[in-house]
C-alpha positions as CSV (number, residue, x, y, z in Angstrom):
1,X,5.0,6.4,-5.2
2,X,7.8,7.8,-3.0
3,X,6.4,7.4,0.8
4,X,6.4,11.0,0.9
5,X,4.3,10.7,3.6
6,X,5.5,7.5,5.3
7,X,8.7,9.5,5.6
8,X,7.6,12.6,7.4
9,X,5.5,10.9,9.6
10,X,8.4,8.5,10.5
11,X,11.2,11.0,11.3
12,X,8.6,13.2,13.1
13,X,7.8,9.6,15.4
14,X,12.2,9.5,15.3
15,X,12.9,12.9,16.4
16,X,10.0,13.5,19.2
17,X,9.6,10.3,20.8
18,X,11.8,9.3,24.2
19,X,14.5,7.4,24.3
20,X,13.5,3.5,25.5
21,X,15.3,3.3,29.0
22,X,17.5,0.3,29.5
23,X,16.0,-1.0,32.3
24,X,12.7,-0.7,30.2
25,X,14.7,-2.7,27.1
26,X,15.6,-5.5,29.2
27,X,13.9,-9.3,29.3
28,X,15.4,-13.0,30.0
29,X,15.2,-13.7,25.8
30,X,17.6,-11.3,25.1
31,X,20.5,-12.7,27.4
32,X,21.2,-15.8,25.9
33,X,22.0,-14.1,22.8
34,X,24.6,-11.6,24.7
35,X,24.6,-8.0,25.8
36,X,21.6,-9.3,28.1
37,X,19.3,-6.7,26.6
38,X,16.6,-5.9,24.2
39,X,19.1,-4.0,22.1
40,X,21.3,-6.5,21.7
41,X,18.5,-9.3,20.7
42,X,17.6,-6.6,18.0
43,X,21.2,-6.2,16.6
44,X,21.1,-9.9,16.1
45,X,19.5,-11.0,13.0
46,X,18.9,-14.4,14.1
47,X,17.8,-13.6,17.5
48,X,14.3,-15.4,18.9
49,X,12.4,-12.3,18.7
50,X,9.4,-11.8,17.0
51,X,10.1,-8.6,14.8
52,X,8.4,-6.5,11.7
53,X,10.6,-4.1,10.1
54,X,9.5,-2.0,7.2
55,X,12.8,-0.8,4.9
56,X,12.5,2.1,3.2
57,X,15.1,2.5,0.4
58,X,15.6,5.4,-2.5
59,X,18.3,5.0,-5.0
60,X,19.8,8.2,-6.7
61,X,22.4,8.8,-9.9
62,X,21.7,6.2,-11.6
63,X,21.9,6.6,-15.1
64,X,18.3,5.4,-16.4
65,X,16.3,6.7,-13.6
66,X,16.0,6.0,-10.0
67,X,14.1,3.6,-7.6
68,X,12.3,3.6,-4.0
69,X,12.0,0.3,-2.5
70,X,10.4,-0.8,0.8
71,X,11.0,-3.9,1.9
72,X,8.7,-5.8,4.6
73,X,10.8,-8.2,6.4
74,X,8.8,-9.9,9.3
75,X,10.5,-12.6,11.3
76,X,9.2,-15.3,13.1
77,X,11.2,-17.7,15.1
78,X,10.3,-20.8,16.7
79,X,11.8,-23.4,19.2
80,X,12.3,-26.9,18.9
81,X,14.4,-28.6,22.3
82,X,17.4,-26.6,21.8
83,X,17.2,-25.0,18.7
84,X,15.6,-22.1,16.9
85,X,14.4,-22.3,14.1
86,X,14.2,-18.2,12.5
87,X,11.9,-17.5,9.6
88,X,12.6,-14.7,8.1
89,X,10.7,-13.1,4.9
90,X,11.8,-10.4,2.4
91,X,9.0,-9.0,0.7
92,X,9.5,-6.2,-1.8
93,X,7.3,-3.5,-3.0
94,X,9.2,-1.6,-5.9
95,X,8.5,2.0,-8.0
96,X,11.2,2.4,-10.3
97,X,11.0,5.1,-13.6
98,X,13.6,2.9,-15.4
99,X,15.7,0.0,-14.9
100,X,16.5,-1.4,-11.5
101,X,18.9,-3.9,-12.8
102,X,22.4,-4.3,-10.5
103,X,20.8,-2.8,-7.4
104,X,21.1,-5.2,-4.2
105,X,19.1,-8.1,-4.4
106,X,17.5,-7.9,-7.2
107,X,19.2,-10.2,-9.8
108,X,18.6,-9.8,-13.2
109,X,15.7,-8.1,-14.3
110,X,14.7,-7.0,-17.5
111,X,15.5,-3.6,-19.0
112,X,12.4,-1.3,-19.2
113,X,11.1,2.0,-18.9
114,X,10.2,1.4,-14.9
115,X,7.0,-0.1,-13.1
116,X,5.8,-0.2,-9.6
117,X,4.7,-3.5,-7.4
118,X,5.7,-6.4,-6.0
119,X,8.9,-7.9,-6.7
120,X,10.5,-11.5,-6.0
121,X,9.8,-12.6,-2.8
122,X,12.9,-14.1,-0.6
123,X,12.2,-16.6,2.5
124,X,15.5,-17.7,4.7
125,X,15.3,-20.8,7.3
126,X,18.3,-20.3,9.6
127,X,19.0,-22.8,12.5
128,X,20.9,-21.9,14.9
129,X,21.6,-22.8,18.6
130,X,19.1,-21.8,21.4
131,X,21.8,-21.2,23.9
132,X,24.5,-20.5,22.2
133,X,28.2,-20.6,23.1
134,X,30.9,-17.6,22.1
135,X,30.0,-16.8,18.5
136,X,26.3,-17.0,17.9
137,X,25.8,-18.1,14.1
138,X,22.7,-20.4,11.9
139,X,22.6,-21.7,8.8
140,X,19.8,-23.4,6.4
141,X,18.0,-22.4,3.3
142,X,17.4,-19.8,1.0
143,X,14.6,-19.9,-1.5
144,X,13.6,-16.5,-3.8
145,X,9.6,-17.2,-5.4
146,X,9.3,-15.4,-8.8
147,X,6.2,-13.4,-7.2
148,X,7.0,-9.7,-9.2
149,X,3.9,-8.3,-10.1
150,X,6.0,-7.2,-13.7
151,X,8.5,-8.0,-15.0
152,X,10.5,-5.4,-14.7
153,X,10.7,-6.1,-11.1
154,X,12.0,-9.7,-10.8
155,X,14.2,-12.4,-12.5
156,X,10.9,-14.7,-13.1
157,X,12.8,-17.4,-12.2
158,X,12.8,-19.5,-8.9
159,X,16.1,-19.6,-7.3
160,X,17.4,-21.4,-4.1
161,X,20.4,-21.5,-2.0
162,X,22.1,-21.7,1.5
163,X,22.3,-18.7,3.4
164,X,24.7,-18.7,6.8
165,X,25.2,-15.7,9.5
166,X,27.4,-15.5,12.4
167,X,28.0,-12.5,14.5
168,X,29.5,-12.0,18.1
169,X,28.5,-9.4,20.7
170,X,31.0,-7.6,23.1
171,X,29.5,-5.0,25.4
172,X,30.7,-2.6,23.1
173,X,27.4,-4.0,20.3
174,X,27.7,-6.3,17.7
175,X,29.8,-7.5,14.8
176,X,29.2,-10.5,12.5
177,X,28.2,-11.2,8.6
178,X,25.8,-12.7,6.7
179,X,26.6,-14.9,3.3
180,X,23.6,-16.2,0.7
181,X,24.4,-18.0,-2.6
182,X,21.1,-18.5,-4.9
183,X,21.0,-20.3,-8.1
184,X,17.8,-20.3,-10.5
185,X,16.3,-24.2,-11.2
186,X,13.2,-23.1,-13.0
187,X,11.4,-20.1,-14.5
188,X,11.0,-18.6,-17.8
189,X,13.7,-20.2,-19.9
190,X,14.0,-16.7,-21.8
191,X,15.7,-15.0,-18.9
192,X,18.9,-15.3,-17.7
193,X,20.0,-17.4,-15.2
194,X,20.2,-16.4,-11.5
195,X,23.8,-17.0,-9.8
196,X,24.1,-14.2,-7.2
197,X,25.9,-14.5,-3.8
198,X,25.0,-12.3,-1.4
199,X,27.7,-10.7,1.5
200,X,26.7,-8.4,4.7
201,X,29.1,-8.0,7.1
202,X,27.7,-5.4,9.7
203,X,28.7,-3.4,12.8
204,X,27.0,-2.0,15.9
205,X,28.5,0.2,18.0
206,X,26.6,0.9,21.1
207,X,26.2,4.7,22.4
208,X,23.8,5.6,25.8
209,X,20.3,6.2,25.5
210,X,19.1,3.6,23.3
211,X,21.3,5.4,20.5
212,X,23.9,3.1,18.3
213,X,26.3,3.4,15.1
214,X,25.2,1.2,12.6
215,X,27.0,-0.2,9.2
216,X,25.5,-2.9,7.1
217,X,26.9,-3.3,3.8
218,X,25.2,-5.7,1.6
219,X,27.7,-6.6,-1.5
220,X,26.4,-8.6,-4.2
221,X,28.3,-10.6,-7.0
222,X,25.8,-11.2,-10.5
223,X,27.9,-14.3,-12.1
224,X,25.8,-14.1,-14.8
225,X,27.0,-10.5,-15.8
226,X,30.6,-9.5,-17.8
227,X,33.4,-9.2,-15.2
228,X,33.2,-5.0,-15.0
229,X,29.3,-5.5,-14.2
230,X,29.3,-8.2,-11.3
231,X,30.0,-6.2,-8.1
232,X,28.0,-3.9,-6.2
233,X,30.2,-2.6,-3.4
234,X,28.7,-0.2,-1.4
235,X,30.4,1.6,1.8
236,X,28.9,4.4,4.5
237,X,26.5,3.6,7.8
238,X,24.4,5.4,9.8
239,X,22.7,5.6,13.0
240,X,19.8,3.9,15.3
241,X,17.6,3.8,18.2
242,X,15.3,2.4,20.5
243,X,12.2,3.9,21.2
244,X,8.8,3.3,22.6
245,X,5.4,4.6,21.7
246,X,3.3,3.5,24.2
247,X,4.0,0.0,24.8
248,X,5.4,-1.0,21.4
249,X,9.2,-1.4,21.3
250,X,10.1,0.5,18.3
251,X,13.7,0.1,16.8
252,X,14.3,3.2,13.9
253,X,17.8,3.7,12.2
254,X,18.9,6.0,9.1
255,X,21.8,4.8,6.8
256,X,22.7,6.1,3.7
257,X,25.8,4.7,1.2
258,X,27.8,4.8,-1.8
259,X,28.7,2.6,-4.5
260,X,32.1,2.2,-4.9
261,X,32.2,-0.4,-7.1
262,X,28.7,-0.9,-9.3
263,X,27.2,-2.1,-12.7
264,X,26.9,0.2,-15.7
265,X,23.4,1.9,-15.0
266,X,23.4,1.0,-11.7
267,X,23.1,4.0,-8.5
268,X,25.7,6.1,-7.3
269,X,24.2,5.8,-3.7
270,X,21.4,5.0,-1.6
271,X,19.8,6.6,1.3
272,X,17.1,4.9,3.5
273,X,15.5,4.3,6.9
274,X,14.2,1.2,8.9
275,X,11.2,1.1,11.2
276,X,11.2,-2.0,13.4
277,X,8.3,-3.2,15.9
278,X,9.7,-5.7,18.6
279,X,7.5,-8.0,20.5
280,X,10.3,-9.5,23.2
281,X,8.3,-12.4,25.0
């Protein structure tokens, strides 16, 4: 299971479809959380926007074979007097032809010869201020459900945590970072322990026509694994875009990046793409 054809029909939707005008992009959400348009509201992952992205990832030189992922991460925010209250879902569909152990967000799985289905599921709470003032930022919990459909695919442990972001946004895009820290309290007592923390610091740089630079590096620390097996340090970027199809609002990006520092077995680099529907109120 590759999305071989998930992928065509994606970049042939990326490279054909107009460019979403600004004027088209804008709405009165959007400019509380700076840059006073949709494109900002997007670039901020804690932004009161209703949003569905579908993340596409596919792992290559790792040593015991490599790994698609695609990763449905709907949010759904919600507010109370003057605060929002951002749910925001992580829900991962796996193939892998050997062990995905080390890779991003996935802590601790078993060795194997590779499966393909659902792995742990991760749901974030972040609070945050509805009008915020200077750096926009939310906090709250994390919680990761031992939901892997093998496994292979998952740490069979549940595992909580607090999870923080703050960010800023010049006119120039966006710049901020992202921290999670999950522990395991329960599972199967023949697994190892979860004790992962979680860093994303990321980067928008905005370009005209809906286009942007992009970097956002998620570094992950196992403390469960020896000292030369903890990090996963990846470094590179990409690039995004607004679009339209119709009347949906359509955010697509391409990143690709390379492990500088990783765990024995663990990718040399990934590649990937994200395909994001808005709905801006």
């Amino acid at each position: 299971m590759r999305y071989t054809l998930m992928v065509i029909a994606v970049l042939i939707a990326f490279s054909g479809t107009p460019a979403m005008a600004q004027d088209e992009a804008k709405q009165p959400d959007a400019k509380a959380q700076g840059g006073g348009d949709l494109r900002a509201a997007v670039q901020n992952p804690i932004g009161a926007m209703i949003s569905l992205p579908f993340k596409f990832t596919f792992d290559y030189g790792a040593s015991n074979g490599e790994a698609s992922f695609l990763n449905i991460q709907p949010v759904i925010p919600f507010t109370v007097g003057g605060w929002n209250l951002i749910n925001r879902f992580i829900v991962p569909l796996i193939d892998t032809d050997g062990d995905i152990a080390g890779l991003p967000g996935i802590p601790t799985p078993v060795p194997g010869n590779g499966a393909t289905g659902l792995g742990d599921i991760n749901y974030s709470l972040f609070v945050s201020p509805a009008v915020p003032k200077g750096a926009i930022w939310g906090i709250g919990p994390s919680i990761t459900l031992p939901s892997a459909s093998d496994k292979e695919l998952g740490s069979e442990k549940w595992s909580t945590g607090p999870t923080g972001v703050i960010l800023f946004q010049p006119k120039w895009g966006t710049i901020g970072g992202l921290v999670r820290q999950l522990w395991s309290f329960a599972g199967d007592s023949d697994r190892d322990d979860v004790n992962q923390t979680l860093f994303e610091p990321f980067v928008n740089y905005n370009l005209s026509e809906g286009w942007y630079l992009i970097a956002d590096i998620v570094i992950t620390a196992n403390w469960e694994a020896s000292s030369s097996n903890t990090w996963t340090v990846p470094l590179g970027g990409g690039v995004g875009k607004l679009l339209k199809i119709g009347d949906q609002a359509i955010n697509a990006r391409t990143e690709a990046y390379y492990n500088v520092e990783k765990p024995d077995g663990a990718p040399d680099w990934q590649w990937g793409f994200t395909i994001q529907f808005l709905f801006p109120k």
